[in-house]
Every structure is written in C-alpha cells, then in structure tokens.
N, C-alpha and C positions, 0 to 999 in steps of 0.2 A: 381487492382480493384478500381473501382471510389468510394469516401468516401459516396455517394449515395444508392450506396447499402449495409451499411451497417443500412441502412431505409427502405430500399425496399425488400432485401433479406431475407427470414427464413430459417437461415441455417440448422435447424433441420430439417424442413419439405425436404429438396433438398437429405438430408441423409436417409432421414424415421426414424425418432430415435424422442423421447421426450427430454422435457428438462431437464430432471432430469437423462439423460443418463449419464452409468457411463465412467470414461477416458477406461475400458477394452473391455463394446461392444459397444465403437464407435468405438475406434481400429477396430475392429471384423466388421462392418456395413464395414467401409471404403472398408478395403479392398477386400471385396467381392464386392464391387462396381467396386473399381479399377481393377480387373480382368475382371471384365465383359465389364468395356467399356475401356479401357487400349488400345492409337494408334495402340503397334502391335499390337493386337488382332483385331482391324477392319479397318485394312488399307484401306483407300480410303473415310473412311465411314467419313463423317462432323459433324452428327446428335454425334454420339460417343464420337467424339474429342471433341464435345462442352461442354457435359454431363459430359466426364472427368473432363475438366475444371473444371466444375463445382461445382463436389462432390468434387476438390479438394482443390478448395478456400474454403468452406464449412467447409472442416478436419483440413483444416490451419488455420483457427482459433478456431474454437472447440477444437482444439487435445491441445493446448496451454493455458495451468490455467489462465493467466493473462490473455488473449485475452476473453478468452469464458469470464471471468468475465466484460472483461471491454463492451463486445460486447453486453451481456445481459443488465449491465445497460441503454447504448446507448439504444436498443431497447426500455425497457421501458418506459424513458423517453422520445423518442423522436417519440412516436407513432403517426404517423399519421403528423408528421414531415417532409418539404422536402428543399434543399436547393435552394436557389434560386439565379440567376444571373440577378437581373431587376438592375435600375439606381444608387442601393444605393452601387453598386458596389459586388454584392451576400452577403450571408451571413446565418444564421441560425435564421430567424426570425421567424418561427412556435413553435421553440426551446426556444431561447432567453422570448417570451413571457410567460412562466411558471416561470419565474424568477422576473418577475418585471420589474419596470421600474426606469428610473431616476437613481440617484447615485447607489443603489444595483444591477443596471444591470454593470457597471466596474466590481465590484468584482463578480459577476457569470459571465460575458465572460472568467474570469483565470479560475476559476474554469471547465469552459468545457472545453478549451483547454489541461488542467491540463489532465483532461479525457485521450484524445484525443492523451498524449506522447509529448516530447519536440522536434520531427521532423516535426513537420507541417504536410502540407498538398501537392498534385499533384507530381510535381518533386521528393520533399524527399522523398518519402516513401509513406506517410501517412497511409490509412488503407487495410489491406486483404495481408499485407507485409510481411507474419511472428510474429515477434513482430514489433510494428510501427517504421519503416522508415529501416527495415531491410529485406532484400531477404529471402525467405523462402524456395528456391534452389527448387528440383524434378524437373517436366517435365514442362517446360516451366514457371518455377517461381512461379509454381501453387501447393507445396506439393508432391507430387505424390507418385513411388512408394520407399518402403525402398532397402536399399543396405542391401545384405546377411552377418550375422557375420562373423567373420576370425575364423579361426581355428588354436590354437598355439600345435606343436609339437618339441618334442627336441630328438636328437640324438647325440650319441658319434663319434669321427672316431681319427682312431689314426694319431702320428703326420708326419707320410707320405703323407697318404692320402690329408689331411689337404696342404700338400704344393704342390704336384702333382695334387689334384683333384680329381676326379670320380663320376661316376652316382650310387647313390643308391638305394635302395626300402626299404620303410617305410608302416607302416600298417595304415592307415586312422581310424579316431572312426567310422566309418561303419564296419571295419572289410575287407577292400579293401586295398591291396597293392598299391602304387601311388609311381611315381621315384620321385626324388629329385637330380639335378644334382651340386654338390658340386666345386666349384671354383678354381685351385691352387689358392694358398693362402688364403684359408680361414681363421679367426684368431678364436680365442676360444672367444666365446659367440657371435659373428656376429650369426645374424638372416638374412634367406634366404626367400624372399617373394615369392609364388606359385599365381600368378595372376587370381583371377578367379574361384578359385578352393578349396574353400569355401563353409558355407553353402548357399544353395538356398534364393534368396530373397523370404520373405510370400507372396509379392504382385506384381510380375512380373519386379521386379529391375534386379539391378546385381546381380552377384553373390559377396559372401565377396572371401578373400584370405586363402592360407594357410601358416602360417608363422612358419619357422622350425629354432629353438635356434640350432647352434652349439658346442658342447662343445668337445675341441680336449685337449687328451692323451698327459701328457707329456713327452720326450724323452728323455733317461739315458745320453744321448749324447749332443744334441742340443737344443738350445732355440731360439726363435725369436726376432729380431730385426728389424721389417717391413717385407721388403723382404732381408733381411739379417739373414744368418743364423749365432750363434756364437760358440764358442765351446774352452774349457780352456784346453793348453795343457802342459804339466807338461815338466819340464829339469831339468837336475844336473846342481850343481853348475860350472860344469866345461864348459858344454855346455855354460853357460849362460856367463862365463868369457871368456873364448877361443876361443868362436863361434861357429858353427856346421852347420851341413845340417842333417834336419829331417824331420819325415814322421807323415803327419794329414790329419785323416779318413777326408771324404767327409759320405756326406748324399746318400746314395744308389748309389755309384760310385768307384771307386779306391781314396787310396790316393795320397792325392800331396804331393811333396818334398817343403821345403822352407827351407832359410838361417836365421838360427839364425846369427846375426853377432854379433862378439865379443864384450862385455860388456853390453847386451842386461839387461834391468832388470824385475823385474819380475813386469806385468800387459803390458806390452807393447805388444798392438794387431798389428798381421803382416794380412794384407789383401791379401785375391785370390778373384780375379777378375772372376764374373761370374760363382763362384760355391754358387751362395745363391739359393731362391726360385724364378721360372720361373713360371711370369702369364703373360697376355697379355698387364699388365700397364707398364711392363719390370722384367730386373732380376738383383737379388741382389749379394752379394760378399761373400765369407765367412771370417767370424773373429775369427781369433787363439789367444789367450791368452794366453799370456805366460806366465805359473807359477814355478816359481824356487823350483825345491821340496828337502827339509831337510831330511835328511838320520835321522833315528829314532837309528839308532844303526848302530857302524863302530867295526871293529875289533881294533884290537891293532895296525896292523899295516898302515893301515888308519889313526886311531885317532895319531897317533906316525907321523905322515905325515902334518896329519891335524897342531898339534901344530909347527913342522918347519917351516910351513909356517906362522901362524900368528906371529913369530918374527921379518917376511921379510916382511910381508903386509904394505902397506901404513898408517902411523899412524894418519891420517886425520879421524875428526870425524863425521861420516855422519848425525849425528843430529842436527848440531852447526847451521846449517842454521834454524833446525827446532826451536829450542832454543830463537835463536834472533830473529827472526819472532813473535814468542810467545810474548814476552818480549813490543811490539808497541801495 
C-alpha cells in the first residue's frame, strides 16, 4: 500500500467501526466482512476482490497495537497532508510545516522518520506492511483470512504395533471417530500430523491440523535401536568358554540359531541381519547381547568341579591392564 494512503485512507470508516473500537469487535467486524466478500465466495466478481483488499489492509493495521497507534498519530498530525513529487525532489512538505522551520526542521525530519520505523519507505516495506517493512502474509499480502487451530491428541500402541504399523480409530473432541494410520516404525513420542483436519478457519481460511502424540508400550523383550531391534541373551559359563550354537527369539517370527564361538565374553553383540524393524526408509538387524549368567547356587558336586578347575585356570590377572591404565 502506497505511504499515501495512510493520509487519504480512514481505516475505520472502510471497516464501519469507531475509533475507539475494541482489538475484540474488530476482530468480529473483520471477519464478517471477510466472509462476505472473501474471492471464493464471489468468484469472477472484481467489485468483491477489491473491497476484500480493502477491509483487509484496514485490519492489517488496526488489528496490530503498534500500527493502529502509530497510524492514528500519522493521521492526526498530518491532516489534510499530501505528499508530493514536484522539483525539490518529493517529500512531506504540508507535514514538515507544523514543525518549523530552519535549524529545528533537521531534528523533526528524525523525529518523523523515527515515526515512520527504521525500513524506509516503497521497495522496503514501508506502510500497510504488517508492521513496517514486513509482510503481513493472508491473501495476497493483504491480511486476510485466519488458518483453523490444530488439534493435539495422544494415543498409546503397543511395541508391535509400533514397529509393523497399523491404521487406528481415535475419538475426535466432537465425539467423532477419525483414523489415524500409524507408520512401522513409529518411535515413542513422535507426533503424527492429520493435514487439514483440524478446527475450521472463523473466516474462510484453512483449516488447522490434527496432531496425534505417540506413546509406545514397552516390550519385556526388546528395545529399540532406530530400526534395530536389541535383545540381551543370557549363556553359561561354559557356552561362553567352549562355544555353542544357540537359540534367540525374534520379534513375532521363529527363532534364529547363532554361534556363540569360543571365548566369547560377556556384552559382546552378535548381529542377524534383517531381523530388525521393516518401514519403507529400509530394515534393521537384530542385536543379541550376550550375557554370561552366574549360577547363584551349585551343588556339591559342581562347586567340587568348580574349585579343580580354578587350580588349572590360567593365573593371568584380568584386571592388570585395568590397574595400569588407571595408574596414567
């Protein structure tokens, strides 16, 4: 909008409202304007678009504390005001002469510009911008109508679900069922956006979104690692000395066999390839943990075993590395 009209224009009067109108029914004026001449609503119509326009440069600075104030003082002051483009290169000369002349006319031209915001004037911004020298977005730069609020719901699912996926049904604050179709791999507290599907704009916007917190159950079994599933599986001492071939659950499938190999120790993950969580960004592996598990009670003739052996054990002390490390 040309800085012109904010001399020539009464924004009150383009809304029907007074100046003393509060921020709640101009809200309320707007948008019953806005609906009544709102492009979709009179497609084809010029007279409408224009009038949009109109009320909506109007609301863009009314609706805005700083503006309405700065716009009001501009008006008073500079009533009956115009700017002009003759030889002296334009300027605010109907304006400037309330001020004086000679030396105190420098320090009131800052002072108007001060007015006026630190983005100038045509190219930047200047007035009917928002706040000055900034976009004030809606329909064609001009305000317009609002976008509908979002709507936040949360659901549980357990940790299947969660890695496979599914479509669910959720109860809307209307009291209306609405699906929600859940991801493999969803991770616990990902929020899932419903486009659209929100509340209604007041004044012929969009609509806002619905946006649904996930919160996934967790499983006596498995944990996540991305798309990697993990899972800690316990051995005897002897498996873990001597080696073995053992058996680790999968996540809703048969187990697999893997080779512990001999002298395996405990924490050391053996990887399956392509038994982790399947989505479309790819699929993960599963990780077995191996945990050496301590016998809490042996018999006699165990423990009577046990000690022949640690007289033949290797007498190397497995801490000595941890020791001298310590020691730097």
């Amino acid at each position: 909008m040309a800085s012109q009209d904010w001399f020539d224009k009464d924004f009150y009067q383009v809304l029907g409202v007074s100046k003393d109108v509060s921020a709640a029914d101009l809200k309320k004026t707007y948008r019953k304007l806005a609906r009544k001449y709102h492009p979709d609503s009179n497609q084809g119509d010029a007279k409408a678009e224009a009038k949009f326009k109109e009320i909506s440069e109007a609301y863009a600075v009314l609706s805005d504390t700083e503006q309405r104030e700065e716009y009001d003082q501009i008006r008073a002051m500079g009533s009956g005001a115009r700017f002009t483009t003759g030889q002296s290169g334009g300027g605010f000369e109907d304006v400037f002469s309330r001020f004086g002349q000679g030396g105190q006319q420098s320090a009131d031209f800052e002072d108007i510009f001060s007015m006026f915001g630190q983005s100038g004037f045509g190219n930047q911004g200047g007035f009917g911008s928002g706040r000055f020298g900034q976009a004030s977005g809606g329909y064609r730069g001009f305000g317009g109508p609002q976008r509908g609020s979002d709507v936040t719901a949360r659901t549980t699912i357990d940790f299947v679900t969660a890695t496979k996926g599914e479509t669910i049904t959720l109860q809307g604050e209307d009291g209306k069922p609405f699906k929600v179709k859940i991801p493999a791999g969803v991770s616990d507290g990902q929020r899932i956006r419903l486009r659209g599907r929100g509340r209604p704009s007041p004044d012929g916007g969009e609509s806002g979104d619905i946006v649904v917190t996930v919160a996934v159950r967790p499983h006596p079994v498995f944990t996540r690692d991305g798309l990697n599933l993990r899972v800690t599986v316990p051995v005897t001492f002897t498996e873990a000395v001597l080696g073995a071939t053992i058996e680790v659950p999968t996540l809703g499938g048969d187990p697999v066999k893997l080779r512990v190999a001999p002298g395996t120790p405990s924490g050391r993950v053996l990887r399956v390839k392509g038994r982790g969580v399947k989505t479309t960004k790819g699929t993960g592996d599963l990780l077995a943990e191996v945990q050496v598990a301590v016998p809490s009670h042996l018999d006699e003739k165990a423990k009577e075993a046990l000690e022949k052996y640690a007289q033949v054990e290797p007498k190397d002390n497995p801490r000595a590395d941890l020791m001298a490390k310590a020691q730097h």
